[in-house]
C-alpha positions as CSV (number, residue, x, y, z in Angstrom):
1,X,0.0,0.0,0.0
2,X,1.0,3.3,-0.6
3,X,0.9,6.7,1.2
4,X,-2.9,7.7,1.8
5,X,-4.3,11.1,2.2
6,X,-7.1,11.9,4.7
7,X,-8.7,15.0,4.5
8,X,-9.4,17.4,7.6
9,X,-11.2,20.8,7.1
10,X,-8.9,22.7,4.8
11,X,-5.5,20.8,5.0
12,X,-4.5,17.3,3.5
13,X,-2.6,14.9,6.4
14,X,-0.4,12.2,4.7
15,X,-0.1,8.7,6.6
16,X,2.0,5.9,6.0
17,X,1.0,2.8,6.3
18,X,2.7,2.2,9.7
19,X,1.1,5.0,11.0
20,X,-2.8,3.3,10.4
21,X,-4.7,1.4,12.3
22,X,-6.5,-1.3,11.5
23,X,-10.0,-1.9,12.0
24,X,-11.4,-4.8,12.8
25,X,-14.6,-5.7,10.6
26,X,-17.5,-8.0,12.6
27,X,-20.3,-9.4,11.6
28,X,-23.7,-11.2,12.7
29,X,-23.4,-15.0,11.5
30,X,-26.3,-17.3,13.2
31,X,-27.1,-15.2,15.9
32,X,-24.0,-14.4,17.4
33,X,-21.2,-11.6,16.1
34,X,-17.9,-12.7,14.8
35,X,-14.7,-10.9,13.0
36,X,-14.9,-11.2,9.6
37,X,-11.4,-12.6,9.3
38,X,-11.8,-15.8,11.0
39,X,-14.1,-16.6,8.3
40,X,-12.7,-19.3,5.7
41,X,-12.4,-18.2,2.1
42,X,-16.0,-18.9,1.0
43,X,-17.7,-16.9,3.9
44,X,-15.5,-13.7,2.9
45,X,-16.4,-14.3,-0.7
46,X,-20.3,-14.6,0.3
47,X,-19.3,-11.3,2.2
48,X,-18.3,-9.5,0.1
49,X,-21.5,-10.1,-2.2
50,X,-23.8,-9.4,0.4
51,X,-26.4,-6.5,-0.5
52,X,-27.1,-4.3,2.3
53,X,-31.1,-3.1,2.8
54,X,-31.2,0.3,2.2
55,X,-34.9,1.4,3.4
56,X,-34.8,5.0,1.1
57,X,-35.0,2.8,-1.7
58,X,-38.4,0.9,-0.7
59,X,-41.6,2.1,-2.2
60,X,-44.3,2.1,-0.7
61,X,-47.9,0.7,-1.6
């Protein structure tokens, strides 16, 4: 990965890469929360496919 910029009111910061933190991505599997890397490579695929419900998009009647 390479230098990212993150923009804060008027000014651009620059981090490197050992300056990030990562976050940690869970998710609700049957009922009960997990981190999204313990799943194996099928689960993240099926993750990563997932379509989120958006309710502005529902019509009503």
């Amino acid at each position: 990965m390479t230098d990212m910029s993150v923009l804060t009111d008027i000014r651009t910061v620059a981090l490197k890469d050992e300056e990030r933190t990562r976050c940690e991505v869970w998710t609700r599997v049957m009922g009960y929360h997990r981190p999204t890397t313990s799943f194996n490579k099928g689960k993240q695929s099926e993750h990563r496919e997932r379509q989120f419900f958006v309710e502005g998009r529902c019509a009503l009647g």
